[in-house]
NULOVEX-223929 format. One record per residue (C-alpha): residue in one letter; x, y, z. Coordinates in steps of 0.05 Angstrom, whole numbers, padded with zeros to 5 digits, always signed. Last residue first. Layout:
BEGIN
AXYZ/...
***
This chain:
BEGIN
X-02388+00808-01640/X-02313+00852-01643/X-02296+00861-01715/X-02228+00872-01739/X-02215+00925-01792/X-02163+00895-01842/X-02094+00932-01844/X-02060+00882-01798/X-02001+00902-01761/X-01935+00913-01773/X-01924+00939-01837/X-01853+00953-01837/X-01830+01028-01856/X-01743+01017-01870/X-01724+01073-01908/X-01754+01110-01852/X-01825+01136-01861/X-01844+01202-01832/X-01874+01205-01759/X-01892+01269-01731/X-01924+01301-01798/X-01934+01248-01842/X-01978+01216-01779/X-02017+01280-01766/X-02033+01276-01835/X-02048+01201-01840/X-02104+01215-01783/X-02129+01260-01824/X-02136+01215-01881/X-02158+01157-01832/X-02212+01200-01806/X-02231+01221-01872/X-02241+01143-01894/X-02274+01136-01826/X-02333+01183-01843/X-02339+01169-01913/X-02361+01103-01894/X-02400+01115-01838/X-02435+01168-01881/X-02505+01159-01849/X-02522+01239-01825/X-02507+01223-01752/X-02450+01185-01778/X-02414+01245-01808/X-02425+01278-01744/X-02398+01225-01701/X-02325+01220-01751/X-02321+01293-01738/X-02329+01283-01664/X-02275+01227-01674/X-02225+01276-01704/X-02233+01328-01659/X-02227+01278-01598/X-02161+01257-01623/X-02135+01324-01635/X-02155+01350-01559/X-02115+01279-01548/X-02044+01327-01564/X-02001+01306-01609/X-01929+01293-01594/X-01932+01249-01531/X-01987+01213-01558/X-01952+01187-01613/X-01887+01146-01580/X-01947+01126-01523/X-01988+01091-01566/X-02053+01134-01592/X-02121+01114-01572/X-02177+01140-01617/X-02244+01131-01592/X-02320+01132-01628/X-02380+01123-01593/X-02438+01106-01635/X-02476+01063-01568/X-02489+01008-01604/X-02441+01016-01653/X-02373+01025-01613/X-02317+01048-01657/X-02256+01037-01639/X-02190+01075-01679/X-02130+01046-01654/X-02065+01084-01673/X-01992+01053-01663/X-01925+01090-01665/X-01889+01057-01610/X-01829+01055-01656/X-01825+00983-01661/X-01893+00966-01651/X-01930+00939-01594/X-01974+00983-01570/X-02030+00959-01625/X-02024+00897-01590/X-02089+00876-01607/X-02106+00859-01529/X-02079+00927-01505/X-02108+00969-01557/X-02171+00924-01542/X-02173+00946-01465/X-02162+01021-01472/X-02211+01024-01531/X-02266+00985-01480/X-02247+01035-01417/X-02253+01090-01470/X-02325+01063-01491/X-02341+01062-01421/X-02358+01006-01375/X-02400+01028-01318/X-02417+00959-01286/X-02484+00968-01324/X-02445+00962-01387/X-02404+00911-01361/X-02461+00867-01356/X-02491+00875-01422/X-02434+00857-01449/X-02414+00905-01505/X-02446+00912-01578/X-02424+00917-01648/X-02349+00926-01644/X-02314+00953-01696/X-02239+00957-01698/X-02198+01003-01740/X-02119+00993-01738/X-02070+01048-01753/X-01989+01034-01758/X-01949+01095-01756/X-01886+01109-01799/X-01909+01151-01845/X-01936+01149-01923/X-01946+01078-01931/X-01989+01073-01881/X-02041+01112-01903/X-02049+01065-01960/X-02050+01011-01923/X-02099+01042-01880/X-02150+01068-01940/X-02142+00996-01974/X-02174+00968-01907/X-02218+01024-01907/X-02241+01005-01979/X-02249+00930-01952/X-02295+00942-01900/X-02339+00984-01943/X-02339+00922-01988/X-02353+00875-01934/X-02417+00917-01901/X-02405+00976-01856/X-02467+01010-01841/X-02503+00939-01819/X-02460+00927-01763/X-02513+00934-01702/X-02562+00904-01739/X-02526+00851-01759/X-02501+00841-01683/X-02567+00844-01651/X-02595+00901-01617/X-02633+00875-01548/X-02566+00858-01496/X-02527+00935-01515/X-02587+00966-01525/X-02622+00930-01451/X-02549+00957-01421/X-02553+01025-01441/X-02624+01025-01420/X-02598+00994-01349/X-02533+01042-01350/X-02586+01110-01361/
***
């Protein structure tokens, strides 16, 4: 399984890999995020990344490991209220992850997290990658509202734009 993973990951290139999300769909989920955050006090960031290193892939490297490691390297944990959301989504393979900072994740449960994503897989199995993170944003917003409200004071403190991983 790891070596086909791998030849995907090595054999599908980047354009490929990205096509379902071209600039404009890239910018109406970067309005969707600011948006969203203008409603609570979270800060969400969406990355897309169109393949993996072969070799880490056949070191065992999963999706979560990946999230786990771009969270970290985006900063997404570092906002005032520990409030930040990274969405990954890994073409190649379509896995999707949420990672929630540890201010969020003590108040919603990851069973919510994984909900959210497997909605965001089905709505890609059927070729609404669009439509499919817009509603994950939306719900995503709602759990926000919920635990999270904005202060009088709601910074934006991190970049609204999707970032893409080649």
């Amino acid at each position: 399984m790891s070596l086909a993973r791998a030849l995907k990951h090595l054999l599908i290139p980047d354009r490929i890999a990205l096509r379902p999300y071209p600039r404009a769909a890239l910018d109406r989920i970067e309005q969707a995020i600011g948006a969203s955050e203008r409603s609570h006090g979270g800060e969400l960031r969406v990355v897309l990344e169109a393949n993996m290193s072969p070799w880490e892939v056949l070191r065992g490297r999963s999706a979560r490991q990946r999230a786990l490691e771009l969270f970290s390297l985006l900063r997404v944990w570092d906002t005032e209220h520990n409030s930040g959301v990274l969405i990954y989504l890994q073409m190649v393979d379509r896995r999707i992850e949420i990672v929630a900072d540890r201010g969020i994740s003590r108040l919603v449960e990851q069973s919510a997290w994984d909900a959210i994503c497997r909605r965001m897989e089905s709505a890609f199995r059927t070729g609404h990658f669009e439509a499919g993170a817009v509603a994950a944003i939306g719900e995503i917003t709602q759990l926000l509202q919920r635990h999270f409200p904005p202060g009088a004071h709601n910074p934006d403190e991190l970049p609204d734009r999707p970032v893409i991983v080649l």
